[in-house]
N, C-alpha and C positions, 0 to 999 in steps of 0.2 A: 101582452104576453111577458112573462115574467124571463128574464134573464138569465142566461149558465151561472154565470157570476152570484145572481141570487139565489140559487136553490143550493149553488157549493162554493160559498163565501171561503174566497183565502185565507188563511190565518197571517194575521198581521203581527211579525215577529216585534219583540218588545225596543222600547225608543233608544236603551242603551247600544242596541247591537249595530245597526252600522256606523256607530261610533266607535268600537272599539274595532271593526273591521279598518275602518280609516286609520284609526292607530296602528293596528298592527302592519298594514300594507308600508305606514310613513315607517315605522321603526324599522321594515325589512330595504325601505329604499334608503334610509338613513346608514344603515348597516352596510350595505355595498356600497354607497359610496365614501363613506367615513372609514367602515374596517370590512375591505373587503376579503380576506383573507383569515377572517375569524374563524368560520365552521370547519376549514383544513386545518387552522391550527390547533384549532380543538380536537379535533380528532386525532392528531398527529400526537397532540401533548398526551392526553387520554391511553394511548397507544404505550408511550413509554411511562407512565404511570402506573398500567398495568399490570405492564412485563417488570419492574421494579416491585411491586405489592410481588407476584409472583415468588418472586424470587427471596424478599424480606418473609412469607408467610413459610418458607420450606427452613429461614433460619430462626424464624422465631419455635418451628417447630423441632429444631435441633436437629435437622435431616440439611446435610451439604449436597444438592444435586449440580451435578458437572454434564458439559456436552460428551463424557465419555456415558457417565451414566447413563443418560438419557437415549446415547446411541444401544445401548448393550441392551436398554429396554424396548427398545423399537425392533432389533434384532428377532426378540421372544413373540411380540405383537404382529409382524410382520415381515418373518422371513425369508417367503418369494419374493419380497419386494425389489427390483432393480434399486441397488444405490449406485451405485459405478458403470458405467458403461466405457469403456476404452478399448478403441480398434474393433470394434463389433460383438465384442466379448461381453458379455451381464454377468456381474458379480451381485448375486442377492446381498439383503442385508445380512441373512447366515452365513454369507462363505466369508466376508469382509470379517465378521464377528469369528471363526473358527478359525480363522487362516490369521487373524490375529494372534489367538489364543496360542496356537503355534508355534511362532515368532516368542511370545512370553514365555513360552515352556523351554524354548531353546536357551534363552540367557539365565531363567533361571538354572540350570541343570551346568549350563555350561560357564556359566562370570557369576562372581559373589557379588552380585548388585546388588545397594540395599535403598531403598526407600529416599527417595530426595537424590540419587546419584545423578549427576549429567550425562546423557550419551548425544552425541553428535552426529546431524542427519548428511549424510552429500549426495542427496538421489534426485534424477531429473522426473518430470513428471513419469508417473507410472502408478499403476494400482500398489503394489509393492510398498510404496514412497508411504501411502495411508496405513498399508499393512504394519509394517514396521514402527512408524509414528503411534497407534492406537495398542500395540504389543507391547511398548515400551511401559505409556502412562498407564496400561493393566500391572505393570511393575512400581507402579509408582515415581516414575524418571522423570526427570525435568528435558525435553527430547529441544537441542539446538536445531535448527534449521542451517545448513551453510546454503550460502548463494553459490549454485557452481559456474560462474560466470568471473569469480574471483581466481585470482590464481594467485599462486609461489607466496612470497611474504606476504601480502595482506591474508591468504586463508591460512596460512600459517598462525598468525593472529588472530584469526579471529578462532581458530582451533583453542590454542592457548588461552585465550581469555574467558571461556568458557567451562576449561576447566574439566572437560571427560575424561569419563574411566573407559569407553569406549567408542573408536570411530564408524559407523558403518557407511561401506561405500558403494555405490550405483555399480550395475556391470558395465556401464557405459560411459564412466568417468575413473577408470582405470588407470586412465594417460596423465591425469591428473593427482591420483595418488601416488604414480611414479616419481610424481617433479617434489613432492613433499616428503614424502616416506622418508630418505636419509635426515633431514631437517624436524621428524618431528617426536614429542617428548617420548622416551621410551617407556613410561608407565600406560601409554595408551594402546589400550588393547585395539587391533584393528580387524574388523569384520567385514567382507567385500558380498556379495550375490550373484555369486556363482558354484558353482559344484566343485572347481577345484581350482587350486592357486600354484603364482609359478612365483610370488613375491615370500622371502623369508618371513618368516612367525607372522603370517596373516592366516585369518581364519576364516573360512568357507562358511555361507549359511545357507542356501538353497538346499546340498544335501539334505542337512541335520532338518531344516522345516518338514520335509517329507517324511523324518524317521519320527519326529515331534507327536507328540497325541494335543488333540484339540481339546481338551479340556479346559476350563478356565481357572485362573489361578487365583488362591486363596482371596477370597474379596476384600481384605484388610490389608493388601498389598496396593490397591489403586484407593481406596476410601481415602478422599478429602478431607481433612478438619476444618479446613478456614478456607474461602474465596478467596482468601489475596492471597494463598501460597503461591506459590510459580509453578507453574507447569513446561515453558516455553519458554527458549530463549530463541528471538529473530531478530536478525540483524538488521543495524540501519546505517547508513552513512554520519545521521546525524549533521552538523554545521561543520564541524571541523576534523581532521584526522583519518587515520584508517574506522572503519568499520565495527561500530559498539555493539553488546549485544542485548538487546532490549526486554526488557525482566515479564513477561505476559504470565498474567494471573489468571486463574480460576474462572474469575468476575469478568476479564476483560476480553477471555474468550466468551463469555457467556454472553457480553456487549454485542463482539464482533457476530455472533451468531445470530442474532436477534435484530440485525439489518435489512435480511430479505424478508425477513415476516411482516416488519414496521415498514416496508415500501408496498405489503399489499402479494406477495406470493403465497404461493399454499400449498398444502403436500400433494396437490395436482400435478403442480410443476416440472416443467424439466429443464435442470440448469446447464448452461454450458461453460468448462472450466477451459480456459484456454492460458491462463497470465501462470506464471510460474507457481510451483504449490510452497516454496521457500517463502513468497509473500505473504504479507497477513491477508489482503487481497482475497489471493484463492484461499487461502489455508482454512482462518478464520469468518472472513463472509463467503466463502464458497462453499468450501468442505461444512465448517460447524454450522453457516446458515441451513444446509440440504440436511444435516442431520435437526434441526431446530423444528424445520418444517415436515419430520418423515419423509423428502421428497427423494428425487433424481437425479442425480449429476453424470453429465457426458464429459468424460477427462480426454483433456485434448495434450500430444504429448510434447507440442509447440505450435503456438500459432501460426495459419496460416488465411493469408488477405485470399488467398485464390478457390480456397477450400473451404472458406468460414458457414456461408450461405448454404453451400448443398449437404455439409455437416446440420446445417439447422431443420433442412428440411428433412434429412436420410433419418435425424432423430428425435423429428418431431419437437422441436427446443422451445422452450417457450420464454426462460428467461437468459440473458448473455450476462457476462462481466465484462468491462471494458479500462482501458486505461486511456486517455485524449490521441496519443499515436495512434492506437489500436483501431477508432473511430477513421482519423481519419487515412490510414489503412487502406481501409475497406471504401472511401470515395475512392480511392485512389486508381482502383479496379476499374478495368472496361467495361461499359455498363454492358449491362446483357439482358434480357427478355427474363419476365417474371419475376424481377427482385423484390418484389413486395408480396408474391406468394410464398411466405412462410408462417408460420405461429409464433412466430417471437411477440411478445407484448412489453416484456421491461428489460429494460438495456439498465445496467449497475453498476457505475464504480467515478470515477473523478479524472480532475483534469482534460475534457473535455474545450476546446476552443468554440465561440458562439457560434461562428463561420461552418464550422464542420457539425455542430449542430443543428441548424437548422438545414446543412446539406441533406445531412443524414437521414431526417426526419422527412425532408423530399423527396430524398432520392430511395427508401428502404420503408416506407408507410409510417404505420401511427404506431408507431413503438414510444414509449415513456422515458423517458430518459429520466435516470434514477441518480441526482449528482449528489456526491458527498464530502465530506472531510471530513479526516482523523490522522494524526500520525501514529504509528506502530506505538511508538509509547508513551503515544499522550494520553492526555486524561479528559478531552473534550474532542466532542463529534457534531458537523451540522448533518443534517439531513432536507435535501432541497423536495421538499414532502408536497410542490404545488407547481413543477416543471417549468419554472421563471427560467426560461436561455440564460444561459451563463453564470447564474447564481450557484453558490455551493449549500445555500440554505440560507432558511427565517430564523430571525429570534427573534422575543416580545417579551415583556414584561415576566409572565411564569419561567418561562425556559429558564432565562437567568436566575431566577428564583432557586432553581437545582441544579443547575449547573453553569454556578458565576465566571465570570470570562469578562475584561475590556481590550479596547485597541489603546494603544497609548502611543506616543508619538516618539519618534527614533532619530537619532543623528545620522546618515549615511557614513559621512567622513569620519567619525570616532567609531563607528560602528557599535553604537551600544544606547539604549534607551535613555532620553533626555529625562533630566531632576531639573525640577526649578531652585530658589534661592533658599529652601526649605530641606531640600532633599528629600522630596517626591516625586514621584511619573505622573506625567500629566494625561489626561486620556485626551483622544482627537474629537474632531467635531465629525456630524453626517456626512459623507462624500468626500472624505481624508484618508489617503491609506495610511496603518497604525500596523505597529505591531501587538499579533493577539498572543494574550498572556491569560491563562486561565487559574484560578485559585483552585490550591492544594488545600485539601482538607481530608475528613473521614470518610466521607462517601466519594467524594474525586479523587483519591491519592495518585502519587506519581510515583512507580516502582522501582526507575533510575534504570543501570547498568550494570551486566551481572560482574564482577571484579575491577570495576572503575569506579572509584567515590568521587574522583575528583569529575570523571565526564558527569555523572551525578548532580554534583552540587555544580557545575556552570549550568548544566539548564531550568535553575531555580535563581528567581528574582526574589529576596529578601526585601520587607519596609518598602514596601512598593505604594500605597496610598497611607501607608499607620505601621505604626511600630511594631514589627512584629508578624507580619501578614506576609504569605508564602504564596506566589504563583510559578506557572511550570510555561517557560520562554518554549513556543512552539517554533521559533524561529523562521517564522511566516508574517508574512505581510499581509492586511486584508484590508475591503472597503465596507462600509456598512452603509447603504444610503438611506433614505428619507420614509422608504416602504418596509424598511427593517430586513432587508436583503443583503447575504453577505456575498463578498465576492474576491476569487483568491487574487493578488495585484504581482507577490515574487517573493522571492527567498531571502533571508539575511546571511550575512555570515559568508564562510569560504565554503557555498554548496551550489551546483546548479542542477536540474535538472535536463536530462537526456536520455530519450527510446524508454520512458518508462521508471529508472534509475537514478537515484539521487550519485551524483559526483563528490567528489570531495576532491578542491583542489590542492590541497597539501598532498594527500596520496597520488597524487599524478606528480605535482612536484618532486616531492623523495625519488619517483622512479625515472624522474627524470634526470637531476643532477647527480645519478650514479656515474651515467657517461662521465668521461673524461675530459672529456671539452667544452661540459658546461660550467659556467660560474654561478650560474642564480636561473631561476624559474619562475613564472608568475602568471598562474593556470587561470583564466576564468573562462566565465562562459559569452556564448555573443549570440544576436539572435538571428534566426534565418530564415525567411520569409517563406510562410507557408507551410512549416515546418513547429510543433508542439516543444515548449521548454527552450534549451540553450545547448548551441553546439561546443565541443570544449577548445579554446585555444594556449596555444601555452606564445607569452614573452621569453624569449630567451638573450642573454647576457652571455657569450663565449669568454673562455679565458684569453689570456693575451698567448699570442702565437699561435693558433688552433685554428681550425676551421668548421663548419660546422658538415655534419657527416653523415647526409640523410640516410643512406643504409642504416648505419649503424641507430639512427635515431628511431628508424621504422622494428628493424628488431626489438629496440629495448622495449617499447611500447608494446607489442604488440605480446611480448613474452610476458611480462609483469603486470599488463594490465587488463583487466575486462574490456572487452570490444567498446562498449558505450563508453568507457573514460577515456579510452586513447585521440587524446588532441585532433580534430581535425583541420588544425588551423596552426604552423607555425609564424611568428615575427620575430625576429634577429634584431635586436637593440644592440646600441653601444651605451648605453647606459640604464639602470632602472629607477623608475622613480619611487618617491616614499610619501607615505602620506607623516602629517606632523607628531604620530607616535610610533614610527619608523614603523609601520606597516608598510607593503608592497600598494602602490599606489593601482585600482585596480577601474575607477569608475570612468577614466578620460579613456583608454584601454579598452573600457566597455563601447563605450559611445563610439569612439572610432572603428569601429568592428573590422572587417576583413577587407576592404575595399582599395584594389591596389591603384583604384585611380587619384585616393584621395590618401594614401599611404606611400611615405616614400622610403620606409624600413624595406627588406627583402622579404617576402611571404612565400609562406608554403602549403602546399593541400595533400592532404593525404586521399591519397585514389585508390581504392579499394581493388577497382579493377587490374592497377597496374602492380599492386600489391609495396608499393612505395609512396613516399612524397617528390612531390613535383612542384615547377615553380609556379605559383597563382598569378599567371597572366589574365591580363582585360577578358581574354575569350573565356578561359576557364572561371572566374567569377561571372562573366553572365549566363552561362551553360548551368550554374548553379543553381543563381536565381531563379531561372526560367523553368526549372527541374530536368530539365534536361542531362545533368548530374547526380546522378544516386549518393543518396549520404550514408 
């Protein structure tokens, strides 16, 4: 009897194929183990290759589209859409785009604003804040952002340097316009948001928006000629001084926006805003990324750890922003029952600790943690596009290809990138922290500071590998190891970070040796266990016959400075040290940190609760430690 097999003979595929089956299997085991990270980076790379052709195809076609444009066209496309949600309230994309339009009819009608003028923003979160911001750039303004966390002379400064024909100020930062108003330049017209004023030649806008007609204003009022105009000036501390203000282009709002797209969101989404809208942070990857995507933003009007979670689930959130505090924050919380029932899926933003990362990721499910780098006015962004703990992002071969960047090696004690016997920087080896320096050129530029040449040219290194050759000093420290993973290691220069906020310790210095009893100041930062960034301490030198005067020292602080720069850590020297080019000698300083065991200067804490400084005895250093001390 004949066989199955013989009456429905297999077909016997031909001799080359499970040869190349065998190839291909070895080339895919080859491939993970040699580059495993190949098909993310390719698709990663592919991503911002895209969105650049994108964006080169609209100027090769002689059309400049901006994230105002694109908002005003979404508006037309999709006008029930929720974009704003704050306090329970839904502002369509039409009322944001009308009640804009409003705000622009007002200053036209009422200020001779003309095209490229500065106006200056001082508003805390609120829909208003976007209102006003998008009203202006339909005027065509260059719209400042203040930090309103800054007080007296440093916002004084940072007003001035920017240059407005007008200020507009929050109804809720009023108290704040009080402490400046005699102090500030009288060419500057001032606009507050409210219905009526009790301060001389300030002017009211809440009325006038209601009497406003929403029409939109002439279109060649906001129309772009070039991507690298400026649109934004945001502030940053920068390494050294008061408060710079950072030149944001056309381009690099289009950058910033184009973040949550390239991590994978979609105009499905709904974002939750919670970090201040003065940051590039919220402004640029929050606000311009939810306009990038068509999507939703839930504006939060300050964060909070107790409220984050049931805000997520009351509106459905699906993506968060986060700053490394902000994370770990939210450990910080009593756990409670169901914290892993929400829709959150990608968590976005940097400085993140590994420890509070993978808490997080334990303690709150399988959220994606979205880590990145960029400063406000740099010209280089990683994107940690494959969720490696702790990394801030890959590079490889192409990356650099388009956006060149090395680490090069740094003197601590000179404080300034090492040249060898040639007068060159030398780059570091894998698993060495460098300082990253990114090349300026036509497609990178660096935009500098808006009325500062010289803050300008110190954050460009000249003849850096060849004669001639331009990179822009990020004033960061990083590690690059062996799998092409970068990793942030600390700051250079006179900057630390704290709650979010870069420091600058010259501006805590100045406000310090105002007193009358100080001789010298010598601000850094130290670190505190369990605790993201550096807490601020100041050295202090008294003059001779003086005492020191903790009232009076809690006042000056707390009047002149933002909450996060005021010292929480004084020491009383009788002498200060210098380093070999009379710099304040800051690293032995550092390493000794607060420890009155192993300190036998006099130490001070400032306690929040007591609303003064107190002496830092044994118990009150380990209350700290332990957390049992709130900072």
């Amino acid at each position: 009897m004949r066989g199955w097999d013989d009456l429905y003979p297999l077909p016997v595929p031909p001799s080359w194929v499970p040869g190349a089956a065998v190839g291909i299997l070895s080339l895919h085991f080859i491939q993970k183990l040699l580059f495993p990270y190949f098909w993310a980076d390719l698709r990663y790379l592919l991503k911002v290759l895209t969105y650049g052709m994108r964006v080169e195809m609209y100027r090769l076609q002689g059309r400049v589209v901006t994230v105002l444009d694109k908002f005003v066209k979404l508006a037309e496309k999709q006008p029930h859409k929720p974009f704003l949600i704050y306090e329970g309230t839904v502002h369509s994309y039409r009322d944001v785009d009308r009640r804009s339009n409003r705000i622009a009819q007002v200053f036209l009608q009422h200020e001779a604003l003309k095209k490229g003028d500065t106006v200056a923003l001082l508003m805390g979160n609120e829909p208003d804040f976007i209102h006003v911001w998008f009203g202006l750039a339909k005027l065509g303004c260059v719209v400042a952002f203040l930090n309103f966390n800054v007080r007296f002379r440093s916002l004084l400064h940072c007003v001035s340097s920017c240059e407005p024909k007008i200020l507009v100020v929050g109804a809720d930062l009023l108290g704040t316009l009080e402490e400046i108003l005699p102090s500030l330049q009288k060419d500057v017209s001032v606009w507050i948001m409210t219905k009526d004023s009790t301060f001389p030649s300030v002017h009211t806008l809440l009325d006038k928006i209601e009497a406003a007609s929403e029409d939109p204003v002439p279109v060649n009022r906001c129309s772009a000629n070039n991507l690298k105009s400026a649109v934004l000036y945001i502030f940053t501390s920068g390494t050294t001084g008061l408060p710079k203000a950072a030149v944001i282009s056309h381009m690099q709002v289009l950058k910033g926006a184009a973040g949550l797209w390239a991590f994978g969101a979609t105009a499905e989404d709904i974002i939750y805003i919670t970090l201040p809208l003065y940051h590039s942070a919220a402004s640029l990857l929050g606000i311009g990324g939810c306009i990038e995507l068509g999507a939703t933003c839930v504006l939060k009007k300050k964060f909070s750890a107790s409220q984050f979670w049931s805000d997520c689930k009351k509106y459905n959130v699906t993506v968060i922003q986060y700053i490394g505090e902000l994370c770990r924050y939210l450990c910080n919380q009593p756990v409670k029952e169901g914290e892993k029932n929400h829709k959150v899926r990608l968590a976005v933003g940097n400085g993140v600790r590994n420890d509070v990362w993978r808490e997080f990721l334990d303690r709150f499910g399988a959220v994606k943690i979205c880590e990145f780098y960029g400063a406000t006015e740099g010209n280089i962004c990683f994107m940690n596009h494959t969720g490696k703990i702790g990394s801030v992002g890959r590079t490889n071969f192409f990356y650099k290809l388009f956006f060149p960047f090395d680490l090069i090696k740094y003197d601590f004690q000179k404080d300034e990138p090492i040249r060898n016997k040639h007068g060159w920087c030398e780059k570091i080896k894998k698993g060495e922290a460098g300082l990253l320096i990114s090349k300026v050129n036509a497609k990178n530029p660096f935009f500098g500071y808006a009325g500062n040449k010289r803050h300008t040219e110190k954050k460009l290194l000249c003849d850096v590998f060849k004669k001639g050759d331009l990179y822009f000093n990020t004033g960061d420290l990083m590690v690059q190891d062996h799998d092409n993973f970068l990793y942030f290691w600390d700051r250079i220069g006179d900057t630390f970070r704290w709650k979010g906020e870069n420091v600058a310790t010259t501006e805590v210095s100045d406000v310090i040796v105002m007193l009358d009893f100080i001789q010298e100041a010598n601000v850094y930062g130290v670190s505190v266990p369990d605790h993201e960034g550096k807490a601020g301490m100041a050295s202090l030198i008294l003059k001779q016959n003086t005492s020191l005067d903790l009232e009076q020292m809690y006042k000056q602080v707390v009047t002149y400075l933002p909450s996060y720069a005021c010292p929480l850590f004084l020491r009383v020297q009788e002498k200060m040290e210098m380093t070999g080019t009379f710099k304040q000698q800051k690293f032995r300083l550092v390493d000794e940190g607060f420890n009155p065991s192993t300190i036998t200067d006099p130490l001070y804490f400032l306690d929040n609760s007591k609303k003064a400084y107190v002496l830092l005895t044994k118990e009150v250093h380990e209350m700290i430690l332990s957390g049992k001390m709130k900072l």
